[in-house]
VEXPAGU-784249 format. One record per atom (N, C-alpha, C, O): residue in three letters; x, y, z. Coordinates in steps of 0.2 Angstrom, whole numbers, plus 5000, padded with zeros to 4 digits. Each point is the difference from the previous one (the first is absolute). Example, Ala and Ser with C-alpha at 12.3 -4.5 7.8 and 13.67 -1.06 7.14 Angstrom:
2
ALA506649725039/ALA499650065000/ALA500450065000/ALA500549995003/SER499350064993/SER500450065001/SER499650055003/SER500350065001/
end
This chain:
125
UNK478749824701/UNK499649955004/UNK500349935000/UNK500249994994/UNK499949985010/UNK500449925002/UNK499449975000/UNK500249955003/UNK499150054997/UNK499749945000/UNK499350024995/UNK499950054996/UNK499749905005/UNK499450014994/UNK499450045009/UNK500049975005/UNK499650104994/UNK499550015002/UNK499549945004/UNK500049985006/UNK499850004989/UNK499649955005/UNK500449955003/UNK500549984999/UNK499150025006/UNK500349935006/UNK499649955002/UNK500249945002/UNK499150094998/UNK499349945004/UNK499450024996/UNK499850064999/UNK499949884999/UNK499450015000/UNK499449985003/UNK500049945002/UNK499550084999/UNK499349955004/UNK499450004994/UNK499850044997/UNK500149915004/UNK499349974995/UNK499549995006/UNK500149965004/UNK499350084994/UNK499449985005/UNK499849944998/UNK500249994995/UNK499449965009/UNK499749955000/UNK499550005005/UNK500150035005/UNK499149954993/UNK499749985005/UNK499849935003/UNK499749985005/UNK500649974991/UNK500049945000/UNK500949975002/UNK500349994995/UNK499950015009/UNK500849985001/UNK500149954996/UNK500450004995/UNK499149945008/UNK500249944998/UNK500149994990/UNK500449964998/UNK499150085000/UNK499950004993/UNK500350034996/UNK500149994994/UNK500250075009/UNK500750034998/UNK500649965001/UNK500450014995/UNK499849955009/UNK500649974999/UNK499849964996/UNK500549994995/UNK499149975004/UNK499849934996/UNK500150024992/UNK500249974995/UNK499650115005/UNK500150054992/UNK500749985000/UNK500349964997/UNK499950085006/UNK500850045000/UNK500349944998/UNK500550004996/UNK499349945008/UNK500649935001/UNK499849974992/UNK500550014997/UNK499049975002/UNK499749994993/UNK500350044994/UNK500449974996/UNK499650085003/UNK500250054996/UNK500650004999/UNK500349994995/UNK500150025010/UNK500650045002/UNK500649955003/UNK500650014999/UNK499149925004/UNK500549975002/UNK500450035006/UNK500649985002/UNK499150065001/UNK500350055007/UNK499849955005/UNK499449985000/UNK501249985004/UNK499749985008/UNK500150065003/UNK500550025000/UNK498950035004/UNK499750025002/UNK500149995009/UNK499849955003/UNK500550125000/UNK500049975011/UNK499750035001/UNK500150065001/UNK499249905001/UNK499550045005/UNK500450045006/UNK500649985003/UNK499050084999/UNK500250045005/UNK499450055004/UNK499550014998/UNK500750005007/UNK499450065003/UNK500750045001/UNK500649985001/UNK499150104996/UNK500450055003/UNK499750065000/UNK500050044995/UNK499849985011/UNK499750075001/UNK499349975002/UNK499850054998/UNK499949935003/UNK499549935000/UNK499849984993/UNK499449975000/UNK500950044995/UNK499749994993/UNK500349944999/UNK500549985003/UNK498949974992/UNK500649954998/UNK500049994993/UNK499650014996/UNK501149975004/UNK500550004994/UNK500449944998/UNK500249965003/UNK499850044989/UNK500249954997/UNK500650024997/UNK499950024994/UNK500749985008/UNK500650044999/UNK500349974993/UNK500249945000/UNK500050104994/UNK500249964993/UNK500749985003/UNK500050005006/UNK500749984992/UNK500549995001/UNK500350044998/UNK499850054997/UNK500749955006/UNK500650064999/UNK500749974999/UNK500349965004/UNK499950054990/UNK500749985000/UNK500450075001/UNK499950054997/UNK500449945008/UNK500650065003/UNK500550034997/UNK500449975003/UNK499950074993/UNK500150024995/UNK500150014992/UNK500450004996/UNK498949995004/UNK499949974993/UNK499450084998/UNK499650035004/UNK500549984991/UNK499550044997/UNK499549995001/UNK499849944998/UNK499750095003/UNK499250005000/UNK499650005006/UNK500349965004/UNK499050074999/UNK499850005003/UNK499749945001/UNK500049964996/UNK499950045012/UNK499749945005/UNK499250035001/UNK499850044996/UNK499949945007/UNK499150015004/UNK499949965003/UNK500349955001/UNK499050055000/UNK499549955002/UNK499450034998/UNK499850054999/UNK499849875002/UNK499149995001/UNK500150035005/UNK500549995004/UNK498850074998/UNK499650015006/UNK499350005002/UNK499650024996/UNK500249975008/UNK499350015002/UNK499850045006/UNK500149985005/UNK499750104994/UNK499950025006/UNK499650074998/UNK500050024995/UNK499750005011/UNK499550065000/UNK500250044994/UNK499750014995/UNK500950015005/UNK500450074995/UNK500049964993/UNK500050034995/UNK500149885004/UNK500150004994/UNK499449984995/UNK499749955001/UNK500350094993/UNK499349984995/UNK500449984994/UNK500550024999/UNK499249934998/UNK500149974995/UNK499650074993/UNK499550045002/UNK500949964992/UNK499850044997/UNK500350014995/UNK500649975000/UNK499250064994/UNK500349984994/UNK500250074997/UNK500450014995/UNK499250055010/UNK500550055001/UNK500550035002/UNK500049995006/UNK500350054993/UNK500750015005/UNK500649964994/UNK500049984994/UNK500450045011/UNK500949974997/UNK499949944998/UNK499649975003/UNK500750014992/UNK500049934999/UNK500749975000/UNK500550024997/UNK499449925005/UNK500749985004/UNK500249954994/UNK499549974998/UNK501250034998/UNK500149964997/UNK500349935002/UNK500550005003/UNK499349954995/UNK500649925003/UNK500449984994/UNK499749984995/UNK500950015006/UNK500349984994/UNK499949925000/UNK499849985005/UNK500349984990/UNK499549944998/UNK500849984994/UNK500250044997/UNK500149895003/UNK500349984995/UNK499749974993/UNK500249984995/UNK499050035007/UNK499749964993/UNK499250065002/UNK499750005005/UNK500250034990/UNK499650035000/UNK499349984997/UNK499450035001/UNK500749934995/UNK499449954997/UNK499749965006/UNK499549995003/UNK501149984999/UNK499849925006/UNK499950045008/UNK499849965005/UNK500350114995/UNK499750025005/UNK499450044998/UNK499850025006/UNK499949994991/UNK499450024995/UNK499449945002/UNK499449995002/UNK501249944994/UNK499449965000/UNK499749985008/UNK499449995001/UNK500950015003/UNK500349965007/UNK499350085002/UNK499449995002/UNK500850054997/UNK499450045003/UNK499350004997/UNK499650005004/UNK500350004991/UNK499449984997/UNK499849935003/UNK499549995004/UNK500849954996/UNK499849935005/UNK499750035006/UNK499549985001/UNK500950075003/UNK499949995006/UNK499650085002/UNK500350035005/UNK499249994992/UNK499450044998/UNK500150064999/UNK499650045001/UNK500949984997/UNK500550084997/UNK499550004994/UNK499849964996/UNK500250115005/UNK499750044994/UNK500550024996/UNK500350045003/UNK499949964992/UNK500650054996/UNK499450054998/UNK499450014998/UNK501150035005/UNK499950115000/UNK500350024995/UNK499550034997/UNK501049964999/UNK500450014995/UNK500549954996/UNK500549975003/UNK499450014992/UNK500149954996/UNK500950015001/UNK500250045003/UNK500249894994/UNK500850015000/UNK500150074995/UNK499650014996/UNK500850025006/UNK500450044994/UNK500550015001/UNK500250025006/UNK500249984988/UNK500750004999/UNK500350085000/UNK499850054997/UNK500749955010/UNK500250074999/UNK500650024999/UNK500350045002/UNK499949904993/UNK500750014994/UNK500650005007/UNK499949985005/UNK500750054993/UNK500649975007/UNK499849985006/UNK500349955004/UNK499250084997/UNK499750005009/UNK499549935000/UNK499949975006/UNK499850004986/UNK499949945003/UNK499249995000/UNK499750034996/UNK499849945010/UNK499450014997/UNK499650005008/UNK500149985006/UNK499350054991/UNK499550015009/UNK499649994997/UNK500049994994/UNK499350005009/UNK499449985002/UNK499850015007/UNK500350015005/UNK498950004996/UNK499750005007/UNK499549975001/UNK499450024997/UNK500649955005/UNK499649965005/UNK499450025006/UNK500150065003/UNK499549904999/UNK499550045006/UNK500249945004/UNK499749954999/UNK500750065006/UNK499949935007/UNK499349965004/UNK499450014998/UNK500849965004/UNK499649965005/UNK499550055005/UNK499550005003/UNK500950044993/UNK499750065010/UNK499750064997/UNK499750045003/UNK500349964990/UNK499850084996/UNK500550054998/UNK499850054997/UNK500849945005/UNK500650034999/UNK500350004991/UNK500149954997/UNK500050125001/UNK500450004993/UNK500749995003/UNK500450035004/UNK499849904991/UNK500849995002/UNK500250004993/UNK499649984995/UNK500850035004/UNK500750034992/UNK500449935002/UNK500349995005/UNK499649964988/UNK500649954999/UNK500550044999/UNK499950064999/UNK500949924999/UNK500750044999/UNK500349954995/UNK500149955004/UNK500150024990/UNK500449974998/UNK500650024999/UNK499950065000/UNK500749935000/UNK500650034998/UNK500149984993/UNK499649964997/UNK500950065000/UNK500349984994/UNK500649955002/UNK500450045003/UNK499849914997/UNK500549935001/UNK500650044997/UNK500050014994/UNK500450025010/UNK500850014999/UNK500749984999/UNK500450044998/
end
């Protein structure tokens, strides 16, 4: 295999605007609005050959916010200060931080919109 499986992901939202205001808040993403397919979307960045998947915020008949299903992970370089930045800005923590030895540590979170999202920390190499 030459590449990682995943490539995109989409996060329902029913509020656009207060999901970017999360995402921007939390995460530090400037965020490009878009319509595509008549949906609209708040596209994360993409850096172009760099490891790791891209997405967007969406709002539209097909998408539901939900705490079941796949849960999409975001990698995060401070796991606490993205924790707290989430709770400020009305995140529920789903699962507490825990340390998962080489791989570093996760937590989850409930979004803006009702969605379980998975922080990712790395281990600094």
């Amino acid at each position: 295999m030459t590449a990682n499986p995943v490539s995109y992901i989409e996060i329902p939202a029913n509020d656009l605007d207060r999901a970017i205001a999360f995402y921007s808040a939390v995460f530090g993403f400037e965020l490009e609005r878009a319509t595509i397919d008549g949906y609209e979307m708040a596209l994360f960045p993409h850096a172009e050959g760099k490891p790791g998947a891209s997405g967007a915020l969406v709002k539209g008949d097909v998408y539901e916010p939900s705490k079941a299903g796949a849960i999409v992970y975001l990698s995060v370089a401070d796991i606490d200060r993205a924790l707290t930045l989430a709770a400020e800005n009305g995140a529920q923590v789903l699962y507490s931080k825990k340390d998962i030895g080489d791989q570093g540590f996760v937590a989850e979170i409930e979004d803006s919109e009702g969605n379980r999202i998975a922080l990712h920390q790395s281990i600094a190499t």
